[in-house]
TORKOL-4160 file (C-alpha; in steps of 0.2 Angstrom, whole numbers, padded with zeros to 4 digits, m for minus):
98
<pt num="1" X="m0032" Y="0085" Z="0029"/>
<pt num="2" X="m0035" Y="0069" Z="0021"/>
<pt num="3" X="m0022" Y="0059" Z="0010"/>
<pt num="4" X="m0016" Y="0046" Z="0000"/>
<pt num="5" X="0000" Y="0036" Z="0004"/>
<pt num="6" X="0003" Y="0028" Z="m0014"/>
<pt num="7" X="0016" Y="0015" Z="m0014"/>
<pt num="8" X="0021" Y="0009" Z="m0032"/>
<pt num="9" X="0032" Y="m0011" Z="m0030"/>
<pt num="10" X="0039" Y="m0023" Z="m0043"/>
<pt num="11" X="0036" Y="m0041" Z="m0037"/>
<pt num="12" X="0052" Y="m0052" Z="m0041"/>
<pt num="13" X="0052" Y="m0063" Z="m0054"/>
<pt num="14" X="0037" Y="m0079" Z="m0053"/>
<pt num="15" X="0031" Y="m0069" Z="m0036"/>
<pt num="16" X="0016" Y="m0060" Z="m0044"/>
<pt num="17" X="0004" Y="m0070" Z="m0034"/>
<pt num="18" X="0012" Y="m0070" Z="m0018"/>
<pt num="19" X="0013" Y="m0054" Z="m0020"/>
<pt num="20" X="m0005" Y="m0050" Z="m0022"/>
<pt num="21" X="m0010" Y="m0062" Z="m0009"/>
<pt num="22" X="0002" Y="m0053" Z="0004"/>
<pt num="23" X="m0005" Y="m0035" Z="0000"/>
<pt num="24" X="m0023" Y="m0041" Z="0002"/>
<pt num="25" X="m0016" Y="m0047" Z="0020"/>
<pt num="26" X="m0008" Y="m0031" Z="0023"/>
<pt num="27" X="m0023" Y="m0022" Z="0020"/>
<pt num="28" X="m0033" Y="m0034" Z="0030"/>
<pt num="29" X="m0021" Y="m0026" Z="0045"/>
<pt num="30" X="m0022" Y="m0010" Z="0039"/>
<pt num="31" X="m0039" Y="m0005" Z="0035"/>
<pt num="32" X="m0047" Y="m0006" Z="0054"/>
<pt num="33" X="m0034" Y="0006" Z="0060"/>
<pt num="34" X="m0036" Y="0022" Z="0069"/>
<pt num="35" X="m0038" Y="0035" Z="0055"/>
<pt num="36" X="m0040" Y="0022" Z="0039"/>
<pt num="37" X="m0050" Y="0029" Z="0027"/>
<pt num="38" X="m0051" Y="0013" Z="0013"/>
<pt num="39" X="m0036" Y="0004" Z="0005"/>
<pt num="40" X="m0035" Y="m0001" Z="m0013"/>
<pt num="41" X="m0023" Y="m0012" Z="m0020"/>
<pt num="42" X="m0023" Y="m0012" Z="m0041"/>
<pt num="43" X="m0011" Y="m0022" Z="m0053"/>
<pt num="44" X="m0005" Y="m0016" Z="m0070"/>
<pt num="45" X="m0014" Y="m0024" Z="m0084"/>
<pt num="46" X="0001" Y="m0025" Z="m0095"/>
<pt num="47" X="0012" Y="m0028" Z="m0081"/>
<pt num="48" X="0005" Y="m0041" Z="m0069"/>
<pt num="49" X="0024" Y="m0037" Z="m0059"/>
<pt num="50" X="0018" Y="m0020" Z="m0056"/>
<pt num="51" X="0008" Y="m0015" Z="m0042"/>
<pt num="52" X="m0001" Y="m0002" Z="m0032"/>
<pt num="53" X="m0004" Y="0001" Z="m0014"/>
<pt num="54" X="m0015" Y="0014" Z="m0011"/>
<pt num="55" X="m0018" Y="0018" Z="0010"/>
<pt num="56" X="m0032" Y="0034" Z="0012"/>
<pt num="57" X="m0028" Y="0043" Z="0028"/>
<pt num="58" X="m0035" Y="0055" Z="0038"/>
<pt num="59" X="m0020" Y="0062" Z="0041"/>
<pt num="60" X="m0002" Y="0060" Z="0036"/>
<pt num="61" X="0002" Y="0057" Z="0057"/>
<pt num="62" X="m0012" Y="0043" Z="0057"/>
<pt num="63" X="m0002" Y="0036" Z="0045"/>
<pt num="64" X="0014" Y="0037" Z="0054"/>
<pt num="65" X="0006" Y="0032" Z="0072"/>
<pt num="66" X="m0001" Y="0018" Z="0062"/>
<pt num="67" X="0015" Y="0011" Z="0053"/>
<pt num="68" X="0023" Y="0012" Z="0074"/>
<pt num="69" X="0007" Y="0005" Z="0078"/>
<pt num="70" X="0011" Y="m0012" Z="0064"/>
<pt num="71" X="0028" Y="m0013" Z="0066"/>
<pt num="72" X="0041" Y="m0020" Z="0054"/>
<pt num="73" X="0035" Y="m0036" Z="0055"/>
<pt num="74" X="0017" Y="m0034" Z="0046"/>
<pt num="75" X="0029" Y="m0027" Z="0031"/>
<pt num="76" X="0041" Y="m0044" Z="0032"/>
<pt num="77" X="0031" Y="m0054" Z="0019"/>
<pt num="78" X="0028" Y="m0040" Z="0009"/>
<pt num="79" X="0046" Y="m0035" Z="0007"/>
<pt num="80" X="0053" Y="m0055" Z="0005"/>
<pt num="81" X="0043" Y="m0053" Z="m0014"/>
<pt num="82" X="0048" Y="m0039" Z="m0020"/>
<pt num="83" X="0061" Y="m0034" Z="m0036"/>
<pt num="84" X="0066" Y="m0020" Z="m0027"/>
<pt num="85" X="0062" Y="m0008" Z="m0014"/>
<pt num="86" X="0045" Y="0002" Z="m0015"/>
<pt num="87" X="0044" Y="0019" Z="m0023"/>
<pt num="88" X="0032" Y="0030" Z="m0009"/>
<pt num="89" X="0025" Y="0047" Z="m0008"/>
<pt num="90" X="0010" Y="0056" Z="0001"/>
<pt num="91" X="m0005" Y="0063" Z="m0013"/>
<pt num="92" X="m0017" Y="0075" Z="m0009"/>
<pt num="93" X="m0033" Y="0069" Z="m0020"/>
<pt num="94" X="m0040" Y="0085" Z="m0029"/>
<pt num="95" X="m0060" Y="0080" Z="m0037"/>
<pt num="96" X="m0061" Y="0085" Z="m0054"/>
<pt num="97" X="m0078" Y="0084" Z="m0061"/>
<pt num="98" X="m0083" Y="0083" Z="m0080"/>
């Protein structure tokens, strides 16, 4: 079943563009792998500190076997800007149509 891997992350103080520029990286990685569907990366408009990762899967394992696949160290620059640790959680997208 398809999914979302939504990461919510707080760049530290004066690191908003870092920030952004390393998550464009990261999804640069991310994107061809095995089982990517499409990465989105959006920033709060009232809180340029505030930013969303958003990683569609195929399945919650592609996501895992890709993470192994990585390895810590495409995550390194990443972490080094951030306030805090990342808040994470799988979604399952459910289409509402008006």
């Amino acid at each position: 079943m398809p999914v979302l891997r939504h990461y919510r992350m707080q760049a530290a103080e004066g690191r908003d563009a870092e920030l952004k520029a390393a998550l464009l990286t990261l999804a640069g990685q991310v994107a061809p792998l095995d089982g990517c569907e499409g990465v989105e990366l959006m920033i709060d408009v009232q809180d340029p500190h505030l930013c969303m990762f958003v990683e569609h899967w195929a399945s919650i394992d592609h996501h895992k076997a890709a993470g192994a696949a990585l390895g810590k160290q495409a995550f390194a620059p990443v972490m080094a800007l951030l306030a805090g640790p990342p808040e994470g959680c799988y979604l399952e997208q459910v289409a509402i149509r008006g």
